[in-house]
C-alpha positions in Angstrom: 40.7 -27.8 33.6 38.2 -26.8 36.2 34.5 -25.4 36.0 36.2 -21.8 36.5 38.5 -22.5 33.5 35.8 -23.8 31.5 33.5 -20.7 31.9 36.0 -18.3 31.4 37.8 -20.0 28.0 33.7 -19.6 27.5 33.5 -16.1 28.2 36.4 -15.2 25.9 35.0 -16.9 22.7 31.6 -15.2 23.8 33.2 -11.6 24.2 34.6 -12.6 20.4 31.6 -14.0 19.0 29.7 -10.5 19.6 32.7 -8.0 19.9 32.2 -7.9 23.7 34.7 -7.4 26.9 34.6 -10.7 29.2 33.6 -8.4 32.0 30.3 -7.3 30.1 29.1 -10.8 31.3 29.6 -10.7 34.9 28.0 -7.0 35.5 25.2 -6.5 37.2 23.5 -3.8 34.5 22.8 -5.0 31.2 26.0 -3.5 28.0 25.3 -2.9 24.4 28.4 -3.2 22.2 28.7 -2.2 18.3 27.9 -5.3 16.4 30.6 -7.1 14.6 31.5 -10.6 13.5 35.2 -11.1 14.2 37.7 -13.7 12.5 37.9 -15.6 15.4 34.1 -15.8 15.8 32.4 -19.5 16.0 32.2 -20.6 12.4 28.4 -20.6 12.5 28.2 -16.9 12.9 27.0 -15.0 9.8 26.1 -11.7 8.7 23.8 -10.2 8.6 23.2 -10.2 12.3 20.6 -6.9 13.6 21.6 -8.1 17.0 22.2 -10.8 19.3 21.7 -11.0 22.8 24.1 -13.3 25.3 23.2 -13.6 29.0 25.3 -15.8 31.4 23.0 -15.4 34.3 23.9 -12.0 35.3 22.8 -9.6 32.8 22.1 -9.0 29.1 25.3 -8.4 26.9 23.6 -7.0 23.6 25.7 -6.5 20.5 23.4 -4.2 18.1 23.9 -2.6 14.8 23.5 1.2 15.1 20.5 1.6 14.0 18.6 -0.5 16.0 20.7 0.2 19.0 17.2 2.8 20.3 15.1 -0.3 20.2 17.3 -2.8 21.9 18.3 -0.2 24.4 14.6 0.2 25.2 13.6 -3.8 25.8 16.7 -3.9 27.9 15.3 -1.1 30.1 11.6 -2.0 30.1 12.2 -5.5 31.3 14.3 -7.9 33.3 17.3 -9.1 31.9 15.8 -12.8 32.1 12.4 -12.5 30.7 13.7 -10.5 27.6 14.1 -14.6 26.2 10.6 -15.3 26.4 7.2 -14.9 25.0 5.1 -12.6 25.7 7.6 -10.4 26.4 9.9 -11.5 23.5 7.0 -9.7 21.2 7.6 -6.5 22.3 11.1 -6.3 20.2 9.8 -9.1 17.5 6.8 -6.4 17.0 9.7 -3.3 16.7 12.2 -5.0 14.4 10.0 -6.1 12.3 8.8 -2.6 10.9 12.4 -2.5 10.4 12.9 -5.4 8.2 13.9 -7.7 11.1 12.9 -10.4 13.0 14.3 -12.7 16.4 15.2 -15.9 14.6 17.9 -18.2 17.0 17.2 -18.9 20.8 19.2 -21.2 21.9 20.8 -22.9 25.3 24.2 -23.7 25.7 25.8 -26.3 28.5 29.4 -26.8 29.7 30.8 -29.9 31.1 31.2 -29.8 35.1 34.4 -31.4 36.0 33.2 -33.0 39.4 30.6 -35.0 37.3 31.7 -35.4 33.8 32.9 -39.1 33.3 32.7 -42.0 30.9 29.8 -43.4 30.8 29.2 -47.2 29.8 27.7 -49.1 27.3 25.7 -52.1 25.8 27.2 -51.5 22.6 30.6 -51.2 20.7 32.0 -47.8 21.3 34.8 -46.4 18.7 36.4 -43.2 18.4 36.2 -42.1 15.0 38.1 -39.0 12.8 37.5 -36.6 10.1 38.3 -39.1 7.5 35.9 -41.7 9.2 32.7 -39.3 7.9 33.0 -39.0 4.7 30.5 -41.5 4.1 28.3 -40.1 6.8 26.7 -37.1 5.7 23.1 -37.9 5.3 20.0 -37.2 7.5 20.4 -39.7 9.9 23.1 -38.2 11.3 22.5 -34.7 10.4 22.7 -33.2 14.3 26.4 -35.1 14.4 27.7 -34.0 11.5 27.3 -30.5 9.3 27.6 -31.5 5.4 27.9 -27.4 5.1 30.9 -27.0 7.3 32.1 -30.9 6.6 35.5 -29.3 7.4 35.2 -28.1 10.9 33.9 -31.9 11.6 37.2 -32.8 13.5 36.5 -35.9 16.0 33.6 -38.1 16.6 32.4 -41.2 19.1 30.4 -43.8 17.2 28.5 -46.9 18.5 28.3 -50.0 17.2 25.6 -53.3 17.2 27.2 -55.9 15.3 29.4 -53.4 13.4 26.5 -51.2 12.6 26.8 -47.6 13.3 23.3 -47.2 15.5 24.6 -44.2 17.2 27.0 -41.3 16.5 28.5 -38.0 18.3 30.5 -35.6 16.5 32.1 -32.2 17.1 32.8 -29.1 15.0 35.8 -27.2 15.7 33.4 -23.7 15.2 36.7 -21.6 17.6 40.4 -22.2 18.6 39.4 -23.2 22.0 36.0 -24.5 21.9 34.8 -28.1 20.0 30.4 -28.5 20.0 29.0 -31.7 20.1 26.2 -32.7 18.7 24.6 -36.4 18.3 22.3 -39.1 16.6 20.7 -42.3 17.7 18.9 -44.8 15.3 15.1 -44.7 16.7 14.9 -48.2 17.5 17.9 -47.7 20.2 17.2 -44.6 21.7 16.2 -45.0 25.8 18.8 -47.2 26.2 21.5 -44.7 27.5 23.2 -44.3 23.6 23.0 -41.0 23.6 24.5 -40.1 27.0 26.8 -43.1 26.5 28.1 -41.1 23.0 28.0 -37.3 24.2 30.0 -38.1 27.8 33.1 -40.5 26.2 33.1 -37.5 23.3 33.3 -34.4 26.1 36.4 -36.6 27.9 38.2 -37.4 24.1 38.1 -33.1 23.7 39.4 -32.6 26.7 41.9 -34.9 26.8 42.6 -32.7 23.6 43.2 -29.2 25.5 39.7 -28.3 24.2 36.1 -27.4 25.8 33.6 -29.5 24.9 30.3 -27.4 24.3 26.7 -28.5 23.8 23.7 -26.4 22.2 19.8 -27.2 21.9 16.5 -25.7 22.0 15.5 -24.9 25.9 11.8 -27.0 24.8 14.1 -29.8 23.4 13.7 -31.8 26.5 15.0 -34.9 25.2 18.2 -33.1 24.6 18.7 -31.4 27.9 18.3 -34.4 29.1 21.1 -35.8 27.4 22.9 -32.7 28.6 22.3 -33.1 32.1 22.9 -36.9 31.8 25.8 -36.9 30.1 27.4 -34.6 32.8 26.8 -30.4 31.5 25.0 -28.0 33.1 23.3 -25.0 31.5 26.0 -22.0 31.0 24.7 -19.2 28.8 21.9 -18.6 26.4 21.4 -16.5 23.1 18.8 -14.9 21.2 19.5 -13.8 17.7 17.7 -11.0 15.5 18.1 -11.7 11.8 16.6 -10.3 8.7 12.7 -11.2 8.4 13.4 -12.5 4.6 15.9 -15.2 6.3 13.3 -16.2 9.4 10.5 -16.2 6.4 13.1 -18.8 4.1 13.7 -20.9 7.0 9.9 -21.4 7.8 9.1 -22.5 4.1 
């Protein structure tokens, strides 16, 4: 595949996610589309959604439920497409959904593997491919980014490292769409800064593709230890999201 197939297969599972057209992404003005969590959506979509907000450098694509559709409208107009992800102007619509039950919950960035970079890279330790089956026993904090015990099914392929036959390192993916496989991973504390990490996220991206599949990654944009890992391990930053959810979930979540 190349970095234009790539963004586009990424384009498509975003115009799906949020009930969108792929061309809403490339526009120069900003689109609000009815709200709607398809079949096809990444498994870790859920209602109830008040809106969610997808930019892929060009514009906002907004997918709103009706009745908030004045408000969103409104921030899209009053400011530019890029700062609507950040504070302070990210309280202006925090301030106006939340008289209406609401609140912004997810932000997130999401990277893409650049072809021209992407490769193998080595390490000082035992690398294994691993499968679904190989988990089972795995589902426990220490590799909770890795794997999701919620969604243990979707947990399709993984990479682990090994030090004497321990597991000191692991990356998985989920299979959240058809086309698209996210990676997350876990390194024991004693061997991080030793190129594990980067080691287990780039050998992972070449086993999906080698598949037929597009390797994704997601993290916080003030995770800098993972963007490194991103950037390291041969991604570059590709979209990002922001996520309005009901203020009772935001409220659960911070307990």
């Amino acid at each position: 595949m190349t970095n234009k197939e790539i963004l586009d297969i990424a384009m498509h599972q975003s115009a799906i996610d949020i009930n969108a057209d792929v061309s809403d992404f490339t526009k120069d003005e900003n689109v609000i589309v009815k709200s709607g969590v398809g079949p096809l959506a990444r498994k870790y979509y859920k209602e109830p959604i008040a809106c969610n907000l997808v930019s892929y450098g060009n514009n906002i694509v907004a997918s709103v439920k009706e009745e908030y559709k004045d408000i969103v409208k409104e921030y899209l107009e009053k400011f530019e497409f890029y700062h609507c992800f950040e504070t302070p102007n990210m309280h202006w619509i925090d301030e106006r959904m939340r008289t209406q039950g609401q609140r912004v919950c997810f932000m997130a960035e999401y990277f893409l593997p650049d072809v021209n970079v992407i490769k193998r890279l080595h390490s000082n330790y035992q690398l294994k491919v691993l499968s679904h089956e190989d988990f089972a026993e795995l589902y426990m904090p220490t590799w909770s980014n890795a794997l999701c015990e919620d969604r243990k099914e979707l947990d399709v392929l993984g990479v682990g490292a090994f030090d004497n036959g321990k597991l000191i390192g692991l990356a998985a993916c989920s299979a959240d769409c058809d086309d698209m496989w996210q990676i997350g991973v876990d390194v024991l504390p004693e061997y991080r800064r030793q190129g594990v990490a980067s080691s287990l996220t780039s050998n992972l991206a070449v086993e999906i593709m080698d598949r037929g599949k597009v390797p994704f990654y997601c993290c916080a944009w003030s995770n800098i230890r993972s963007v490194k890992n991103a950037l390291k391990s041969g991604f570059m930053p590709a979209w990002i999201e922001m996520t309005v959810k009901p203020a009772s979930m935001v409220e659960n979540m911070n307990q």
